[in-house]
C-alpha positions as CSV (number, residue, x, y, z in Angstrom):
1,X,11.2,120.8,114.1
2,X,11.8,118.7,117.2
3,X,9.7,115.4,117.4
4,X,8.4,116.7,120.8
5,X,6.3,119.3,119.1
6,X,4.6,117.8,117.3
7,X,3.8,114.4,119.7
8,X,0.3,115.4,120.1
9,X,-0.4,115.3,116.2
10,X,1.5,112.0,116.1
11,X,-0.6,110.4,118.7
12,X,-3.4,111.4,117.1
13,X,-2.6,109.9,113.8
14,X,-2.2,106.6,115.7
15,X,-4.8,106.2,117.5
16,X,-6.7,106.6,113.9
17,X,-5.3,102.7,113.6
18,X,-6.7,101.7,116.8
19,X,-7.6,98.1,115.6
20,X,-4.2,97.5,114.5
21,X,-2.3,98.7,117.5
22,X,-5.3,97.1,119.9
23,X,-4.5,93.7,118.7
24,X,-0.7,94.2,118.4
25,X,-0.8,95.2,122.3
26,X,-2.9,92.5,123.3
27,X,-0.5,89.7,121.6
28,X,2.3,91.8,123.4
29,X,1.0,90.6,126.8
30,X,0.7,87.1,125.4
31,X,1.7,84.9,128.6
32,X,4.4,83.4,126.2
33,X,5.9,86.6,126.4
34,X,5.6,87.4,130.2
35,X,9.9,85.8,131.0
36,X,11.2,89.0,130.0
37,X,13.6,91.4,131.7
38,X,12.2,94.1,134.0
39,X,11.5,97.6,132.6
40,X,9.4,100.4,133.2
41,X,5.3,99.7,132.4
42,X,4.7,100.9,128.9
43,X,1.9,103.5,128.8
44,X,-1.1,101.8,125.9
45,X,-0.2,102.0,122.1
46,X,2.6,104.4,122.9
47,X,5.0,102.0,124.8
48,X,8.0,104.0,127.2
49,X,8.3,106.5,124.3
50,X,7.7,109.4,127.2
51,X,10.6,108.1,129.6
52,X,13.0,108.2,126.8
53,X,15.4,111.2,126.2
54,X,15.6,112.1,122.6
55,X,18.1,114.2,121.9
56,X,19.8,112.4,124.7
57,X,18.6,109.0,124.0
58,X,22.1,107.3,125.5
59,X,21.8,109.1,128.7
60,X,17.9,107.9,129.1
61,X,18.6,104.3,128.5
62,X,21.6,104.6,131.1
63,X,19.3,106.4,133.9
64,X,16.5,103.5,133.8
65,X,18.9,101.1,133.8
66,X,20.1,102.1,136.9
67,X,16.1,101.7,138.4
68,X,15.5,98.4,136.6
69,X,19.0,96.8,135.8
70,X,21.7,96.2,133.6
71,X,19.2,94.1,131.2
72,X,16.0,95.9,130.7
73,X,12.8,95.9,128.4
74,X,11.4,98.6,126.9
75,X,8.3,99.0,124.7
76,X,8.8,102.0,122.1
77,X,5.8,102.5,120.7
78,X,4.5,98.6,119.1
79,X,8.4,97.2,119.1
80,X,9.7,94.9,122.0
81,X,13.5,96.2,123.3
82,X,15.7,94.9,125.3
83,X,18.6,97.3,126.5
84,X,22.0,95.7,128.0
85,X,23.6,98.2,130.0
86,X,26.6,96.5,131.7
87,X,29.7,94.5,130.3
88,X,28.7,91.4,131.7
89,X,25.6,91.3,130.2
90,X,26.5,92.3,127.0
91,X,29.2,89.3,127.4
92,X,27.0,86.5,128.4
93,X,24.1,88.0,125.8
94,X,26.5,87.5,122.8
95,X,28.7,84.8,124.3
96,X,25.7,82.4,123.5
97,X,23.5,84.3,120.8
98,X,25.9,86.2,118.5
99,X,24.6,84.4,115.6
100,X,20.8,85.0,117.0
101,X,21.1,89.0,117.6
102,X,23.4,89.4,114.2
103,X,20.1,91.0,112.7
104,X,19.4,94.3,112.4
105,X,16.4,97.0,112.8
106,X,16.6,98.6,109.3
107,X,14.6,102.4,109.3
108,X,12.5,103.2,107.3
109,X,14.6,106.1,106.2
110,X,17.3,103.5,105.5
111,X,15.3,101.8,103.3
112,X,15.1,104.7,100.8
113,X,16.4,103.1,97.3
114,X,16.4,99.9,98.5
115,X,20.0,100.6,99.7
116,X,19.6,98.3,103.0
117,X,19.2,95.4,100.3
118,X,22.8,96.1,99.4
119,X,24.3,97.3,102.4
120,X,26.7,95.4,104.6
121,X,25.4,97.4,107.6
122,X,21.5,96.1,107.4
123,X,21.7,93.4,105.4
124,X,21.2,90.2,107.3
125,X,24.5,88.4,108.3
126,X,22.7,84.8,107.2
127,X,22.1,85.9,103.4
128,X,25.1,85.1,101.1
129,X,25.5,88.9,99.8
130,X,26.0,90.3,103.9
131,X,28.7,87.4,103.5
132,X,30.5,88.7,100.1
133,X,30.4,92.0,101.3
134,X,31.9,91.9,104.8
135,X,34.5,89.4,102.8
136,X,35.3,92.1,100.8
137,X,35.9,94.5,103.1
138,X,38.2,92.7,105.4
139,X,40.5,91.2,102.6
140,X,40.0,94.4,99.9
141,X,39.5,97.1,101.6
142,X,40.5,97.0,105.4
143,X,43.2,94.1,105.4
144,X,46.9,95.3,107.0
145,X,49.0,94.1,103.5
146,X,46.5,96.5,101.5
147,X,46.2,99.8,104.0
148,X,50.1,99.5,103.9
149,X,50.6,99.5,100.2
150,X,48.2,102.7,100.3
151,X,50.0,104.5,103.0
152,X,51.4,107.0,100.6
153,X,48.5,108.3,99.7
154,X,47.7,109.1,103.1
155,X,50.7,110.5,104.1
156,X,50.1,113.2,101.3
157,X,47.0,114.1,102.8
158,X,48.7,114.3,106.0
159,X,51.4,116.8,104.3
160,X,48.4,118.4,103.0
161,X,46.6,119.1,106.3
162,X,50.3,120.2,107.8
163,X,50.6,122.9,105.0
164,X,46.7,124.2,105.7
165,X,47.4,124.7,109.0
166,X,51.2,126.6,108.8
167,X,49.2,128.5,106.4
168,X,46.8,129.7,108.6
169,X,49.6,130.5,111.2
170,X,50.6,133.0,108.9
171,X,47.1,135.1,109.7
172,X,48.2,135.3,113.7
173,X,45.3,134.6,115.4
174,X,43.0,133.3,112.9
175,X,41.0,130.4,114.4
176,X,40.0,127.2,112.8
177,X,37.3,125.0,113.3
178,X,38.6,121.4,114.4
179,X,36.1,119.2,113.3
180,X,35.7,120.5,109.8
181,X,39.4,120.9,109.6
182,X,39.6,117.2,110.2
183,X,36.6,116.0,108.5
184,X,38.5,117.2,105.2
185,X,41.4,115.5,106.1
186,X,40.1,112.1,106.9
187,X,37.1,112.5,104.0
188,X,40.0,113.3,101.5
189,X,42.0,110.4,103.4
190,X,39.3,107.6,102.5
191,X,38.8,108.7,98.8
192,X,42.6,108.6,98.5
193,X,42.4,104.9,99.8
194,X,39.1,103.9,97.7
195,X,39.8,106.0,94.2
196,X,42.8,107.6,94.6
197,X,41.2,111.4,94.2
198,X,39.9,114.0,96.8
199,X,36.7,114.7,97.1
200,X,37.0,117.6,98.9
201,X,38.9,120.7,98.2
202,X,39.7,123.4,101.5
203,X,40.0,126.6,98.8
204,X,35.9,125.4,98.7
205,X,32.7,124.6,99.9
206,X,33.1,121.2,98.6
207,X,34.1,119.6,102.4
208,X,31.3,121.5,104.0
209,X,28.4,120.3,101.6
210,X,29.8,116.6,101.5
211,X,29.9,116.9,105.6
212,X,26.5,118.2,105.7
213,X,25.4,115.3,103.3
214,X,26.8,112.7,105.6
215,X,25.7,114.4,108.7
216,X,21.7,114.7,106.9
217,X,22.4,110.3,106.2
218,X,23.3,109.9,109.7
219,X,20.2,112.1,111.1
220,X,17.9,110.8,109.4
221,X,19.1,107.2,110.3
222,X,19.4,108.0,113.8
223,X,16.6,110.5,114.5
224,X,13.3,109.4,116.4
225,X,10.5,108.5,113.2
226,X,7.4,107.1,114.2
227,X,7.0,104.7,111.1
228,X,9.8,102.6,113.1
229,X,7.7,102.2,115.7
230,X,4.6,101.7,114.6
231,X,5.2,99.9,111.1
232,X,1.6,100.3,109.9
233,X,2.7,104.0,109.4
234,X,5.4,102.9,107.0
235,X,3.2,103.6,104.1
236,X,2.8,106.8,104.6
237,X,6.4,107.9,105.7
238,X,4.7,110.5,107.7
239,X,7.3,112.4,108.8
240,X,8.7,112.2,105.3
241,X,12.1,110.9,106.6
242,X,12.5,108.1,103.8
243,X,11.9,110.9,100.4
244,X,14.6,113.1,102.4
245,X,16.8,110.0,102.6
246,X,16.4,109.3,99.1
247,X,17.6,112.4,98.0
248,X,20.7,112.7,100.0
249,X,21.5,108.8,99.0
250,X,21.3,110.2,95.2
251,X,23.6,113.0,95.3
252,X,26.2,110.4,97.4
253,X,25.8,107.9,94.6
254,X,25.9,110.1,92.1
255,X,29.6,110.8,93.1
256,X,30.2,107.5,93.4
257,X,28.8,106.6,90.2
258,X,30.6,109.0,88.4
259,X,33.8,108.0,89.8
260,X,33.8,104.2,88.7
261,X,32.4,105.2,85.0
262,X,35.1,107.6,84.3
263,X,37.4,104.7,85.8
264,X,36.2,102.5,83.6
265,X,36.7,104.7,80.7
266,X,40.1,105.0,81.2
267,X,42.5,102.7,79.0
268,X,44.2,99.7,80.8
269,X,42.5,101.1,84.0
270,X,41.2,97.6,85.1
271,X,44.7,95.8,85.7
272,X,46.2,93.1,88.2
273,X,47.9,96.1,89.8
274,X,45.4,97.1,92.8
275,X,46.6,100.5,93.4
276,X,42.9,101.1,95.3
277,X,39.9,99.8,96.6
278,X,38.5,100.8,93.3
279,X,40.8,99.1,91.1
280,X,40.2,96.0,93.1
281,X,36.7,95.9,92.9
282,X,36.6,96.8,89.3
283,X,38.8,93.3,88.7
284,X,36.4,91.9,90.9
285,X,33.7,92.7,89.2
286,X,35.1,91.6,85.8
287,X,35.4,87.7,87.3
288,X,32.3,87.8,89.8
289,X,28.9,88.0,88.8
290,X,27.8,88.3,91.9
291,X,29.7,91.4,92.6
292,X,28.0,93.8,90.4
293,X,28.0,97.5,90.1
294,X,24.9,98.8,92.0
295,X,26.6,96.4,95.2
296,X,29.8,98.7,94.5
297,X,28.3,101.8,94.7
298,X,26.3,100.9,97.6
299,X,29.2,99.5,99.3
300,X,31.3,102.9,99.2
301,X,27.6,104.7,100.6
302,X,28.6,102.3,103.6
303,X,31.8,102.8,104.0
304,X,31.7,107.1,103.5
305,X,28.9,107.3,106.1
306,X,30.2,104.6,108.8
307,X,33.6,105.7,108.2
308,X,34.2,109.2,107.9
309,X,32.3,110.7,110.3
310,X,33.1,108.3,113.1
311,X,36.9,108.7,112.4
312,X,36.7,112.7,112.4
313,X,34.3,112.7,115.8
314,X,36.9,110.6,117.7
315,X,39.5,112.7,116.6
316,X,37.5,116.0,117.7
317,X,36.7,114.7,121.0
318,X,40.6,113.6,121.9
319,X,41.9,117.0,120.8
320,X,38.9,118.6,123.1
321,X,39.5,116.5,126.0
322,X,43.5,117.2,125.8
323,X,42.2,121.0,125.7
324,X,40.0,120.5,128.5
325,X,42.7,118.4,130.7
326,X,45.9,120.3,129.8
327,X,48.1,118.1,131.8
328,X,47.5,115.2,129.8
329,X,48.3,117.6,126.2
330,X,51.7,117.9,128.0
331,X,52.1,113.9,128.4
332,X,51.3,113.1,125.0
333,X,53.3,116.2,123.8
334,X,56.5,115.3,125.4
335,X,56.0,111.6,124.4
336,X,55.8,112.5,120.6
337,X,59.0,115.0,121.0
338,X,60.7,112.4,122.3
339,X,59.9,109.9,119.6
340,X,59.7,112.2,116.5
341,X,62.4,114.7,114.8
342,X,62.4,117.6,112.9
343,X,62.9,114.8,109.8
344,X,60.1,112.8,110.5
345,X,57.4,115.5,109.8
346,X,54.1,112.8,110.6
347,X,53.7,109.7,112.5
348,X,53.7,106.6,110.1
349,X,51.6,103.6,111.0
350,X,54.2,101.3,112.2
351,X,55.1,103.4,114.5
352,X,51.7,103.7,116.3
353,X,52.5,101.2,118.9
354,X,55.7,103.1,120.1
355,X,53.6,105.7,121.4
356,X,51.9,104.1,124.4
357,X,50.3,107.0,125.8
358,X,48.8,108.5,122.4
359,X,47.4,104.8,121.7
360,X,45.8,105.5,125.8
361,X,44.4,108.9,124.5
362,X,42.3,107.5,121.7
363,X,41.3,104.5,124.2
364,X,40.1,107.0,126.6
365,X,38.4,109.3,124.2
366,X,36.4,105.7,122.7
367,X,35.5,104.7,126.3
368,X,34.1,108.5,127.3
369,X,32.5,109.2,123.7
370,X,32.1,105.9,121.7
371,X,31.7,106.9,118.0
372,X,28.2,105.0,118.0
373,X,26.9,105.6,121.5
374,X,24.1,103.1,121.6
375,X,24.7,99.5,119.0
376,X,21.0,98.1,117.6
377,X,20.9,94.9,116.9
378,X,17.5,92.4,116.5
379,X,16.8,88.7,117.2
380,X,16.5,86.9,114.1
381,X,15.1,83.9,116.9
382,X,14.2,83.1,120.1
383,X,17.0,83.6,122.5
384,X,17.4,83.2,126.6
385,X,19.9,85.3,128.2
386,X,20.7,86.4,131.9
387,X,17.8,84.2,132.8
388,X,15.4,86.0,130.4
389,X,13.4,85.9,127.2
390,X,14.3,87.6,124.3
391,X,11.8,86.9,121.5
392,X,12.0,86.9,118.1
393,X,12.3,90.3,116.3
394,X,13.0,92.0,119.2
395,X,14.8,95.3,119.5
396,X,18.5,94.5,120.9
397,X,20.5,97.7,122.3
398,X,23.9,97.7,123.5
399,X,24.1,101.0,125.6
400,X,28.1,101.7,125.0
401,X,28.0,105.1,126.3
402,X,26.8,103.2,129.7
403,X,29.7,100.1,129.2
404,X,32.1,103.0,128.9
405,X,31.1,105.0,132.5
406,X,30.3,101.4,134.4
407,X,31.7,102.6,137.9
408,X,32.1,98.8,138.9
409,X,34.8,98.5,135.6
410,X,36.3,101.8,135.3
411,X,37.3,103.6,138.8
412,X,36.3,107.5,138.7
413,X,34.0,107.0,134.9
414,X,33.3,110.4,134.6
415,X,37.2,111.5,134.2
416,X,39.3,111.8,131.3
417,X,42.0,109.1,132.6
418,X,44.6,107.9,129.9
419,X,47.0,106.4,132.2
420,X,44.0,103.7,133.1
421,X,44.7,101.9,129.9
422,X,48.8,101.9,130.5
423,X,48.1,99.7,133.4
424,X,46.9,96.2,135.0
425,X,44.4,94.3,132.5
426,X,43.5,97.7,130.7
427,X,46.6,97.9,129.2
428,X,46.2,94.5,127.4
429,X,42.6,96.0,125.9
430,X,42.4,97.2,121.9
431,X,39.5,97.8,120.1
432,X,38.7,94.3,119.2
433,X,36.5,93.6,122.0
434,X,35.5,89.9,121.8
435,X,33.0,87.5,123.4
436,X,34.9,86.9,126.6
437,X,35.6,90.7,127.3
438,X,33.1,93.3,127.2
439,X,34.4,96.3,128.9
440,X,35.8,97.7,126.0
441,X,34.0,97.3,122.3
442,X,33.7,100.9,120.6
443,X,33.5,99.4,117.3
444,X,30.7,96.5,118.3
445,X,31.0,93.3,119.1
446,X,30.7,89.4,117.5
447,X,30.2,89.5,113.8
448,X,28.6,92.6,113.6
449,X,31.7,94.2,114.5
450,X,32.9,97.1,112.7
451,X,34.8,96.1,109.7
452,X,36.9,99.6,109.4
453,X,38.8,99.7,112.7
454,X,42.4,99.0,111.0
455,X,41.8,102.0,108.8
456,X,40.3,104.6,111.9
457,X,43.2,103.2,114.2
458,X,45.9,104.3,111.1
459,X,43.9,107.8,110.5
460,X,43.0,108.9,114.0
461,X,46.5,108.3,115.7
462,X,48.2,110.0,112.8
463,X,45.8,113.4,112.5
464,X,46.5,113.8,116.0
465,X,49.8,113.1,116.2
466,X,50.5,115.7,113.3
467,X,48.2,118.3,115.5
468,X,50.0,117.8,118.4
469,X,53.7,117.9,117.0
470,X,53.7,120.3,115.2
471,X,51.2,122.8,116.6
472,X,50.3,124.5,119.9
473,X,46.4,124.6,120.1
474,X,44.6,127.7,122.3
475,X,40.6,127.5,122.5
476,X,39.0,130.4,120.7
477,X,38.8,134.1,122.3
478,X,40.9,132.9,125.5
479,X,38.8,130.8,126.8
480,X,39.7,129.0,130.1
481,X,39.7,125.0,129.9
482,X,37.6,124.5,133.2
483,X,35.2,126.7,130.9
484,X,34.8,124.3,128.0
485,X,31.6,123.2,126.6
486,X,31.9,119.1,126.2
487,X,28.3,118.5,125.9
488,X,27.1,115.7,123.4
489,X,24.8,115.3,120.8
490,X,23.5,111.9,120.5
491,X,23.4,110.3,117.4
492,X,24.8,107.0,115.6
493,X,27.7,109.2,115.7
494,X,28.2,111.1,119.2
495,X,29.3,114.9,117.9
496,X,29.9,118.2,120.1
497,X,26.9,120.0,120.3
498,X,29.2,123.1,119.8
499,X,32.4,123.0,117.8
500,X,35.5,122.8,118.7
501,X,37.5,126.3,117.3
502,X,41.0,126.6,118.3
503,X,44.1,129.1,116.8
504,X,47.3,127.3,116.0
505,X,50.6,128.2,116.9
506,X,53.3,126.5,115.1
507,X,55.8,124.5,117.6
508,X,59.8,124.8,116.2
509,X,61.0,121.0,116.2
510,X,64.3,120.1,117.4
C-alpha cells in the first residue's frame, strides 16, 4: 500500500507522542541552530514531509532546489537535512568535511539482524571494523591484479549469456526481457567472482526469486518509513518494515552461509591459491581474528545488494537509451565492428579503453540515471559549509540525479549526448569523481565512495558490448522509439518503471 494512504493514520499515531515531538521541535528552533541554509518552512511535528515526492523523491528535492538553492534544508518529520544540489556545493561541502559527513543514516529496516553493525555500507567510517572491511574490499575483492586473475570466470558467463540469446533467436520473434536477462548474467557474474558457482540458473525461477529478494532489500531500505523520522516510533516498527527486512536478510544469508560451510568442508579447500573472493577470505579468516565469519557473510549481503542490482540497472538503461536514440546504436555499433572480429566473440577488459564511444555510452547513461539517484550521508560533527551550519547528526543528501541535469555543467541536460564526454574537459572525466571535481560522481564521493566501480566498469562495458555485437535489438510488438516509455522509479537503485522487452536478431560477423 502506498505511504500516501495511509498518512492520516500515521499522523495520528504521532501526535499520540505529542510531548516528545513538542520538545524535539522546540530545541529545533534553538537560536544555535538558526545559520542554516534556506528551505521551505516545515509545517509542526511533520517537517516538509508534504512537499516531498515519494515515489519521485529525486525529482522533489531537485524542484525546491530550484526555489531555495543549490544548498537547502529540509525538516522530514523530527530529522534536520540538508540537500546539495549543484556540483559546486557538493565540492566545497566535501572538500573540507569529508571526514565530518562520512557517517551514515542507518533505517530502521537496515537494522534488522543487526546487519548495519557488520556492514561496510552503515558502519561508521571512524570504527576500526568500517576500516578492515573497506580494506578488504579494495585489495581482496575489487583490486585490478585480482579481477584480472578472475576474468575467466566471467568470460564464461559472457559465452553463457551469448548462447541464451542465439537460442532464443531460434524462436523468431520471441521477445526477452532486458533487465532480467541481464540481472542473471551479472548475478551469476559476481558469484563466479566471490565462490566460483552460479547462483542462478535461466532453465529456472532461481534468477527471478533472488532478483525479487534483492529488489524487496533495496525497497525496504529505500522506501519512506516513519520510524526514520520520528525515532520514538522505532519501537514499534509500525509499518513493520524491519520484521520484513529480517526475513529477506535470512534467506540471503542463508545462501551465503551455506556456501562458505560446504567450502570449508571441502579437503585442501583453504589454500595459498586465491582462486576467489571466498578462498581469500577463508585464509583470512584462518590468520585474523578479527575477520570472523558472521563479518563474511555480512560482507557478501553488501556486496550482492550494492552490486548487482546497480550493475544490471545501468546496463538496462544504456541499451534503452540506444533504443530510444537510434543514431547513437549505429555509432557504437560500427565502433565495436570495427574493433572486434568474428574470432573475438566478447570484449575483454583490456580492451575497454579502445572503445571510446562505448566508454561515453555508459558515462552518459550514469550522468542521466545515476544507479543511486540521491547519496545519504550524516554529520558525525559540527560542520560549516557554503557559509552555513550543518549540525551535528544531520541528514546530508547529495541529489545526483540533479548534479547529472545541472544546465550550467552539462549544455542541453535533458538529452542523451554521448559525444559530450569525447570532448573538452569531459573527456578527461571517469567515475572516480574526487574532491576537486564534482560534476561527475555516480558511484559517491570522498571515502564513502563506492568500493565496486572496477568490477561494474569490467561487467557493464562487456554485457553491452556482447548485446550490441552480436545482436540486433527491436522493442517489443513494433513499437516506434519516439514512443518509448523511459520513466523512472526512484529508489537507492533508479529502475524503469516498465521493462525493457526487446526480440533479438542475430548480426553475421565479418
Amino acid at each position: 500500500m502506498d505511504p500516501i494512504t495511509f498518512l492520516p493514520l500515521i499522523i495520528s499515531f504521532i501526535i499520540a507522542c505529542t510531548t516528545y515531538v513538542f520538545f524535539f521541535w522546540v530545541f529545533s528552533k534553538n537560536p544555535q541552530h538558526k545559520n542554516l541554509p534556506p528551505g521551505p518552512p516545515p509545517y509542526p511535528i511533520i517537517g516538509n514531509i508534504l512537499d516531498l515526492g515519494i515515489t519521485k523523491f529525486h525529482q522533489s528535492l531537485n524542484n525546491l532546489s530550484k526555489t531555495y538553492g543549490p544548498i537547502m534544508s529540509l525538516k522530514i518529520g523530527t530529522i534536520s537535512t540538508i540537500v546539495i544540489s549543484s556540483a559546486n556545493t557538493a565540492k566545497e561541502a566535501f572538500r573540507k568535511n569529508d571526514q565530518a559527513f562520512a557517517s551514515r543514516l542507518v533505517p530502521q529496516s537496515v537494522q534488522a539482524l543487526d546487519h548495519h553493525k557488520a556492514s561496510v555500507i552503515f558502519t561508521p567510517s571512524s570504527n576500526l571494523k568500517w576500516k578492515t572491511l573497506r580494506k578488504l574490499c579494495t585489495t581482496n575483492v575489487f583490486s585490478p591484479q585480482f579481477l584480472d586473475s578472475t576474468e575467466g570466470l566471467r568470460e564464461k558467463k559472457l559465452l553463457e549469456l551469448l548462447g541464451f540469446l542465439q537460442e532464443r533467436c531460434r524462436n523468431s520473434g520471441e521477445a526477452i526481457d532486458i533487465g532480467e536477462t541481464v540481472f542473471t548474467t551479472v548475478l551469476n557474474s559476481a558469484s563466479n567472482t566471490f565462490f566460483s558457482v552460479d547462483l542462478a540458473d535461466r532453465c529456472s525461477d532461481s534468477s527471478h526469486k533472488f532478483r525479487d529478494i534483492i529488489w524487496s532489500v533495496l525497497a525496504e531500505a529505500s522506501k519512506y518509513n516513519i520510524a526514520d523520522y520520528f525515532p520514538v516510533l522505532s519501537l514499534f516498527d509500525p509499518q513493520g518494515a524491519k520484521r520484513r527486512m529480517r526475513k529477506y536478510y535470512r534467506e540471503l544469508l542463508t545462501v551465503f552461509e551455506s556456501i562458505i560451510e560446504e567450502r570449508i568442508h571441502k579437503v585442501d579447500s583453504v589454500s595459498d591459491n586465491h582462486d576467489d573472493v571466498l578462498e581469500s577470505f577463508l585464509c583470512l579468516n584462518k590468520d585474523n581474528s578479527e575477520f570472523t565469519r558472521h563479518d563474511m557473510s555480512h560482507l557478501f549481503l553488501d556486496l550482492f545488494v550494492a552490486g548487482v542490482d546497480s550493475t544490471a540497472s545501468t546496463i538496462q538503461w544504456a541499451m534503452a537509451e540506444l533504443l530510444h536514440n537510434p543514431e547513437k546504436m549505429i555509432k557504437t555499433k560500427k565502433e565495436l565492428q570495427q574493433f572486434l572480429t568474428k574470432e573475438q566473440q566478447f570484449l575483454k577488459a583490456s580492451d575497454i579503453s579502445k572503445l571510446p564511444y562505448l566508454q561515453a555510452i555508459i558515462k552518459e547513461t550514469l550522468r542521466l540515471h545515476p544507479a543511486a539517484p540521491v547519496l545519504v550521508h550524516k554529520s558525525e560533527v559540527e560542520a560549516q559549509t557554503c557559509g552555513f551550519t550543518v549540525p551535528k547528526d544531520t541528514l546530508v543528501l547529495i541529489n545526483l540525479w540533479a548534479l547529472g541535469r545541472d544546465p550550467s555543467v552539462w549544455p542541453d541536460p535533458n538529452v542523451f549526448l554521448p559525444e559530450r564526454f569525447l570532448e573538452g574537459e569531459n573527456s578527461q572525466r571517469d567515475f572516480r569523481g574526487n574532491n576537486n571535481d564534482c560534476e561527475f560522481i555516480p558511484f559517491g564521493v570522498g571515502r564513502r565512495m563506492c568500493p565496486g566501480i572496477p568490477f561494474a566498469y569490467r561487467v557493464a562495458h562487456t554485457v553491452l558490448a556482447l548485446l550490441l555485437q552480436h545482436f540486433d535489438l527491436k522493442i517489443e510488438n513494433g513499437r516506434n522509439h519516439e514512443d518509448m516509455d523511459m520513466e523512472e522509479a526512484f529508489g537507492i537503485t533508479l529502475h524503469k518503471i516498465n521493462g525493457l522487452r526487446v526480440i533479438p536478431t542475430p548480426i553475421k560477423l565479418e
